[in-house]
N, C-alpha and C positions, 0 to 999 in steps of 0.2 A: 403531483409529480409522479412519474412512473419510474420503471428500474432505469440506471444509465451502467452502462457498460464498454468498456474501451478496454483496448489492446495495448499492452507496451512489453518492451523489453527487460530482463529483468535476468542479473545475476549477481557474481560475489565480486564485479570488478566491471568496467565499461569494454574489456574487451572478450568475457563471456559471458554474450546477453544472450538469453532466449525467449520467444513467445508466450507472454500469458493472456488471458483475458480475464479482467478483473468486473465484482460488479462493485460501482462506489459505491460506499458507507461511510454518510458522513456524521454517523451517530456512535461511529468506530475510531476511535483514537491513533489505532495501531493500526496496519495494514497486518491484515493474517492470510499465511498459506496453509494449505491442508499440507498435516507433515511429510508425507510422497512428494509433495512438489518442492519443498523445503530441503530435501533429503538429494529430487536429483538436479536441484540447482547447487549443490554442494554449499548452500549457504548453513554456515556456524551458527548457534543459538545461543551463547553461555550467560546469558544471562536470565533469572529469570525471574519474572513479577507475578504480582496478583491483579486481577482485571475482576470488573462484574459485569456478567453478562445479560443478556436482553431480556432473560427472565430473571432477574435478580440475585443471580447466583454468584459466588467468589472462588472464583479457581485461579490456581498456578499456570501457566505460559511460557514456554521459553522464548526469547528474546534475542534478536539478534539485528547486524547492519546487513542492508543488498544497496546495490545500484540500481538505477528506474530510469530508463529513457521514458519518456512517454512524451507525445506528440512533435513541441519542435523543444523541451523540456527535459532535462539531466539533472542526478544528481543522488546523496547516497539518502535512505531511507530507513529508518525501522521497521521491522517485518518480523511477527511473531509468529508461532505451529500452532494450529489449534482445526480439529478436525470442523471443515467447514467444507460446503455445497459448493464451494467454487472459492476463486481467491478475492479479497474483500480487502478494497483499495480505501484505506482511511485516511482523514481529517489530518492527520501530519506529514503524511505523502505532500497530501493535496496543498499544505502551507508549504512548505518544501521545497516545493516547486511553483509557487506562487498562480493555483489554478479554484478557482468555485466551480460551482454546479449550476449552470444558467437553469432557474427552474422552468421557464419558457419552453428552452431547447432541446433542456435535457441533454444538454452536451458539457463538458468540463468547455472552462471560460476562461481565459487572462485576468487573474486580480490583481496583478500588477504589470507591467513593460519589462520584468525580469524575474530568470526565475531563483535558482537559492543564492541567497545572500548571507553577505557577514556584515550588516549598518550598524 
């Protein structure tokens, strides 16, 4: 499977969304923005964890809620600051909003007929 990468919208509320393009990472728990992008979506961080990252390292992250439209799909998400090559759309987004990674297509796919729920 190669990179997959999709566009959505993205802010601190459903009615100030702006353009990202994110690449999926679905080996990424958290969705992370580099913190410029983080900073001029005016999205809040206060909270903050520990993560390991892909070379095994344990670092601090600040943590926070955005909104995410993406495709025909809504709904709010965690989105943490961490200086990254682009923004890197994780595994919780993606359940979130009830979407997998067709590895075929390489497209995000429907894992369910709906997207966040409270069952």
């Amino acid at each position: 499977m190669g990179f997959v990468r999709v566009r959505g919208l993205l802010g601190v509320n459903e009615d100030e969304l702006r353009e990202v393009e994110f690449l999926v990472d679905t080996g990424s728990f958290y969705t992370f923005l580099p913190p410029a992008v983080a900073a001029a979506l005016s999205i809040a961080l206060p909270v903050t964890s520990r993560v390991i990252t892909a070379d095994d390292r344990t670092i601090e992250v600040p943590l926070g809620v955005a909104y995410l439209r993406l495709q025909d799909r809504e709904g709010g998400i965690i989105v943490g600051a961490l200086e990254v090559a682009m923004p890197l759309l994780g595994a919780s987004a993606l359940e979130a909003l009830g979407f997998t990674v067709g590895p075929m297509s390489e497209t995000l796919e429907h894992s369910r007929p709906f997207g966040p729920a409270a069952l």
